[in-house]
N, C-alpha and C positions, 0 to 999 in steps of 0.2 A: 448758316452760322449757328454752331450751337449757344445756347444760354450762356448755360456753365461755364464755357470758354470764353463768351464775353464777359460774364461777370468776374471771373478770373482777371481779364485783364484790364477792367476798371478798377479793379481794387489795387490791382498794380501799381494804376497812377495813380492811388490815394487811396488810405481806409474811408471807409462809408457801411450806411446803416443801411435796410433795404427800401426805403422809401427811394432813399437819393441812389441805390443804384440803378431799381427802374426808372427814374427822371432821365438820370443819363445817359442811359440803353434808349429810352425815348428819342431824347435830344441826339442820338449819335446815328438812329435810322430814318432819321424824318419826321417822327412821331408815333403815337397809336395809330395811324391809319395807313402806314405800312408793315407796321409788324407790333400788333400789341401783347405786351409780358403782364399777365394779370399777378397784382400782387403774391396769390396762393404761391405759383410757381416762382415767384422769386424767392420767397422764404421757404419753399421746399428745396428748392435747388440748394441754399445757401446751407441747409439745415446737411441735406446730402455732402456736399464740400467741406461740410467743419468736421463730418462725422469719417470721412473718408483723409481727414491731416490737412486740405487743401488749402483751407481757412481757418482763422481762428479770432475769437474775442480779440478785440483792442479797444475795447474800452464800453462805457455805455455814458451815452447822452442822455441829459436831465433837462430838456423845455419843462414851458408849463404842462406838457399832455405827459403821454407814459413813459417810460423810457425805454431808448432803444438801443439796440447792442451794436456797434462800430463792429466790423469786421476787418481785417487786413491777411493776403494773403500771406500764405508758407512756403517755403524752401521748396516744398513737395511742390504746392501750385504754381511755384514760376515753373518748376520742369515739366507737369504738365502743358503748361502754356508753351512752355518751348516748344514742347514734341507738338500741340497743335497749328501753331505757326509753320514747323518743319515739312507738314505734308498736304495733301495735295484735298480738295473737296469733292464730293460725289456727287454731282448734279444729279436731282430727281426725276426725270424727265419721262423714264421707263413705269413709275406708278404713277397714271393719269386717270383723273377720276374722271372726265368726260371718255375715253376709253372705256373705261370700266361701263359707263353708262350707254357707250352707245352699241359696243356687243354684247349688253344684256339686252340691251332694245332689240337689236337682231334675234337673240336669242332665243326671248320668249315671245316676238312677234305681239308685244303688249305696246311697245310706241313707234312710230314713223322716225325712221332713222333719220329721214329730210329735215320735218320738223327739229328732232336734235340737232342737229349740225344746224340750223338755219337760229334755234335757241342759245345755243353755242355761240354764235358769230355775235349775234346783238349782245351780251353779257360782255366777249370781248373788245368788242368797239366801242361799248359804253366803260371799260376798263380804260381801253389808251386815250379815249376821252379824258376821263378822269387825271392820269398821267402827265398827258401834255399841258392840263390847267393847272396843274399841280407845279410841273416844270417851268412855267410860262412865271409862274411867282416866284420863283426862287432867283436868286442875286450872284450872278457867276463870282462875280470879285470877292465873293464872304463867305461861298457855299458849293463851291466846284465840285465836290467829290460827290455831295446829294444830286446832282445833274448827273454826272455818271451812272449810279445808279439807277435814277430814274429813266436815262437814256436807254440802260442794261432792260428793264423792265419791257420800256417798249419793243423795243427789238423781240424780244421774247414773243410777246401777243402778236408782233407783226407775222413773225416766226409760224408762231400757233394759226393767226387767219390763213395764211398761205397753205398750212397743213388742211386744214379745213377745207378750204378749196381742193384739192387733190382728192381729199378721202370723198367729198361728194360727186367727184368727176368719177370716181371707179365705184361706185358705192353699189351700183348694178355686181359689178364684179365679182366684187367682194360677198354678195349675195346669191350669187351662184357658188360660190366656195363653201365647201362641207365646213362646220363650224367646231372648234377643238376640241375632242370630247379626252377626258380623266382614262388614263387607262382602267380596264375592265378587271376586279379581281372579285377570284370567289369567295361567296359567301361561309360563315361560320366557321368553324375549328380547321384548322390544315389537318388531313390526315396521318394516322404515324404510321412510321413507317418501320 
């Protein structure tokens, strides 16, 4: 989920200042502990949105502390929202940083791929751990859609052990396999011709 296209579309359902839209990006994922938006980035984001038409001032709120500027989106940012409703998301699944991690371990022959995959595993089982206590509190009757969610998650890690298991079943294999090298190109100036 992009930011910007969430915050887009909580300002939809109402103007708000940036406190209260991270609260309710908060409140709308579970919490910080699944997906936390540090202040900066919301008021960068917000900053990006009003300077691109997206958003604009509606007002500023006066408590006792500073005041804060009310945002409501624009013409511009319902059609953005539209157009990101309208298509489809790009699961990440192909930039994996234990990938990344454990064909540089192959690579440079500096860590035990075993050990990776075996470090690998406990992180992820201490994840769906995490998960299912997490799941195990939440109140179907008030909170269904965060069960999805977090159903969506575990699946993933199960997903991920299962891959885990495979790659260390061929992991000899893969080790006899020549490792990708950059195509070779020459050095300094091309010649003229």
């Amino acid at each position: 989920m992009s930011v910007r296209h969430a915050m887009l579309g909580l300002l939809a359902q109402n103007p708000r200042h940036g406190y209260e839209l991270r609260a309710a990006f908060h409140a709308l994922v579970g919490g910080k502990k699944n997906w936390d938006v540090k202040p900066a980035q919301i008021y960068t984001t917000l900053t990006r949105l009003e300077q691109g038409g997206f958003v604009a001032e509606d007002g500023i709120e006066q408590d006792s502390g500073p005041e804060k500027r009310i945002y409501g989106i624009t013409l511009a940012g319902r059609e953005l929202l539209a157009e990101w409703f309208a298509c489809g998301v790009e699961p990440g699944h192909q930039q994996d940083e234990f990938f990344l991690k454990l064909m540089i371990g192959l690579a440079s022959g500096v860590a035990d791929p075993y050990q990776l995959i075996q470090n690998q595993r406990t992180h992820l089982f201490q994840k769906l751990h995490d998960i299912t206590k997490q799941r195990s509190n939440i109140d179907p009757g008030r909170e269904l859609a965060m069960i999805f969610l977090l159903d969506k998650a575990a699946m993933h890690l199960e997903a991920d052990l299962r891959w885990l298991d495979m790659i260390e079943g061929r992991l000899d294999e893969i080790k006899r396999q020549p490792l990708p090298e950059p195509e070779s190109k020459p050095r300094g100036r091309p010649r003229k011709t």
